[in-house]
Biotite code that builds the C-alpha atoms (Angstrom):
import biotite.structure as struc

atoms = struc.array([
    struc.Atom([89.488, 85.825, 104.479], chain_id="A", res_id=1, res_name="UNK", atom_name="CA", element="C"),
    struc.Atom([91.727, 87.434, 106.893], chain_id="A", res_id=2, res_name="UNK", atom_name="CA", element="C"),
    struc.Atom([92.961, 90.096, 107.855], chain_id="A", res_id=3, res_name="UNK", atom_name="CA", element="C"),
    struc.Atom([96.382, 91.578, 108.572], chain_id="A", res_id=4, res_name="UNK", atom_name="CA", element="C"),
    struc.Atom([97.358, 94.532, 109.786], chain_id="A", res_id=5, res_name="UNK", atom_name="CA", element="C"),
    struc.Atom([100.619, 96.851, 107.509], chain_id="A", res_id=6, res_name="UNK", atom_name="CA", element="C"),
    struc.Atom([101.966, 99.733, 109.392], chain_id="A", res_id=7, res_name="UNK", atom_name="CA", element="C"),
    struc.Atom([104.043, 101.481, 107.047], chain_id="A", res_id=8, res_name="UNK", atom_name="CA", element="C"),
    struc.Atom([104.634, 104.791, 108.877], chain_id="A", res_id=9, res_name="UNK", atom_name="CA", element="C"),
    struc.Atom([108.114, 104.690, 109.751], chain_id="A", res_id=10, res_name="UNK", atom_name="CA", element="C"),
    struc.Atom([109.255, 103.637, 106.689], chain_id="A", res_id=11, res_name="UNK", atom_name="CA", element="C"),
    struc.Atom([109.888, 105.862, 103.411], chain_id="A", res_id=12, res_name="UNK", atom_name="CA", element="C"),
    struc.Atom([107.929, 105.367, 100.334], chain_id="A", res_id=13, res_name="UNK", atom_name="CA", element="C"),
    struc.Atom([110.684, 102.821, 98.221], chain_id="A", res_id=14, res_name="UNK", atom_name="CA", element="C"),
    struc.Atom([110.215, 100.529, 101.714], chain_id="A", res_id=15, res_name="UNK", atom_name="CA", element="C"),
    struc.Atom([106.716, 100.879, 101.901], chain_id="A", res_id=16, res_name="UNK", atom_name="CA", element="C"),
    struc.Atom([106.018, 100.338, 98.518], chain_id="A", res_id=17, res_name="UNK", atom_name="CA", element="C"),
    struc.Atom([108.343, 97.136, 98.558], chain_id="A", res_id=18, res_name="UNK", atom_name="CA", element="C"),
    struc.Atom([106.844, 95.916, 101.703], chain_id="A", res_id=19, res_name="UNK", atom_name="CA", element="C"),
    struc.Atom([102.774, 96.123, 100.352], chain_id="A", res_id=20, res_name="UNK", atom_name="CA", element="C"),
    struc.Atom([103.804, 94.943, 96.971], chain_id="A", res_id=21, res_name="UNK", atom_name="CA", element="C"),
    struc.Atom([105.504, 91.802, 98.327], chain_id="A", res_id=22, res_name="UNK", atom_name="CA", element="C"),
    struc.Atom([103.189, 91.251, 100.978], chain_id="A", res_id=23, res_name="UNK", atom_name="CA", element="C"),
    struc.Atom([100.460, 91.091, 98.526], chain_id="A", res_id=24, res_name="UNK", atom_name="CA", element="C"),
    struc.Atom([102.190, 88.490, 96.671], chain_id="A", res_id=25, res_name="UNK", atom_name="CA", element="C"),
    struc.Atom([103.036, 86.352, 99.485], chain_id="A", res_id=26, res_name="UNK", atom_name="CA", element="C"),
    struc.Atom([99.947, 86.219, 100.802], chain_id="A", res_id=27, res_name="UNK", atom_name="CA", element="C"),
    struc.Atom([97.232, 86.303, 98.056], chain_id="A", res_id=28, res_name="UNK", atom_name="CA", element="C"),
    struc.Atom([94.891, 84.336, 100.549], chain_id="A", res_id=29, res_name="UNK", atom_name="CA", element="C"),
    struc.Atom([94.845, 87.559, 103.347], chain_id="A", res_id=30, res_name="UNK", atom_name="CA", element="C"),
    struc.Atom([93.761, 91.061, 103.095], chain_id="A", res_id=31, res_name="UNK", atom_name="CA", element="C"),
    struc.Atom([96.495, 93.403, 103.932], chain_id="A", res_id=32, res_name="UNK", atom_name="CA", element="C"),
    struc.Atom([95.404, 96.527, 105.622], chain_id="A", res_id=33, res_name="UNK", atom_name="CA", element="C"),
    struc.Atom([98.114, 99.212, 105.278], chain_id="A", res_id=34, res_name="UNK", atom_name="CA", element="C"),
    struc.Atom([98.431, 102.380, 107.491], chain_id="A", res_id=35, res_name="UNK", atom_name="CA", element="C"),
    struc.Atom([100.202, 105.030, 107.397], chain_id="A", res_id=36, res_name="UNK", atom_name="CA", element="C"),
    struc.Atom([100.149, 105.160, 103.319], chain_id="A", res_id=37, res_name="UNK", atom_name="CA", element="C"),
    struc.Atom([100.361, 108.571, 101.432], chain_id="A", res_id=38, res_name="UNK", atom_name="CA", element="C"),
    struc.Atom([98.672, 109.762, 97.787], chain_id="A", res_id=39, res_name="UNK", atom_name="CA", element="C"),
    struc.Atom([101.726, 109.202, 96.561], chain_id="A", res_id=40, res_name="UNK", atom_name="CA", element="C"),
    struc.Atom([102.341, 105.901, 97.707], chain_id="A", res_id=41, res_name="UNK", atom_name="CA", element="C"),
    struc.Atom([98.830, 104.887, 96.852], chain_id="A", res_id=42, res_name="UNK", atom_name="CA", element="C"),
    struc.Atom([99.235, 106.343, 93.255], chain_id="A", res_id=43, res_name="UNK", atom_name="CA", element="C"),
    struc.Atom([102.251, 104.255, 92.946], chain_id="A", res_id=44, res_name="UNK", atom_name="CA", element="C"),
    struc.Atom([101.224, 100.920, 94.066], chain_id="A", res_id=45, res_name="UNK", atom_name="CA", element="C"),
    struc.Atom([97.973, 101.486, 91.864], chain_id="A", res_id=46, res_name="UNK", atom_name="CA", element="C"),
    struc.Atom([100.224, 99.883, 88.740], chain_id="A", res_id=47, res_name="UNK", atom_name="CA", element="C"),
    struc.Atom([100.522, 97.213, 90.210], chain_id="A", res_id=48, res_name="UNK", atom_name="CA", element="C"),
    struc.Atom([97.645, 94.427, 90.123], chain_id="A", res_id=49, res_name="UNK", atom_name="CA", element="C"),
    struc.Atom([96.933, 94.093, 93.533], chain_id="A", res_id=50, res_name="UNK", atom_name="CA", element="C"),
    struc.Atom([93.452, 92.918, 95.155], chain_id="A", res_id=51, res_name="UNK", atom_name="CA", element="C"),
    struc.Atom([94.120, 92.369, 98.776], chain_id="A", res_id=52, res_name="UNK", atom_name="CA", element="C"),
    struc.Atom([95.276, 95.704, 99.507], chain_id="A", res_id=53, res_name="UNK", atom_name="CA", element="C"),
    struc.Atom([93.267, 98.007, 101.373], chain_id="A", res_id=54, res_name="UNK", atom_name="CA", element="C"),
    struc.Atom([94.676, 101.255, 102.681], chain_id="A", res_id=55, res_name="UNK", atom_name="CA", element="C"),
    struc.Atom([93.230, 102.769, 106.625], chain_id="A", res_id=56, res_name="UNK", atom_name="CA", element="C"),
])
């Protein structure tokens, strides 16, 4: 599987969130590791289904 790197640091939590969620989707095959992710992004993008994400 690989790997790719999300830096969401810069960006504010509606970006983020739309970035990792549609990453996710896109590439189903990867595993997306996100930085720079608060609680309360990771509480949000928890209702989503996602598998590949992995937050660092």
């Amino acid at each position: 599987m690989k790997n790719i790197e999300l830096d969401v640091t810069s960006m504010n939590i509606f970006d983020g969130l739309k970035m990792m969620v549609l990453s996710s989707a896109h590439n189903p095959e990867c595993m997306l590791k996100c930085k720079g992710v608060s609680e309360d992004a990771k509480s949000l993008v928890s209702a989503f289904e996602v598998r590949n994400l992995e937050f660092v």
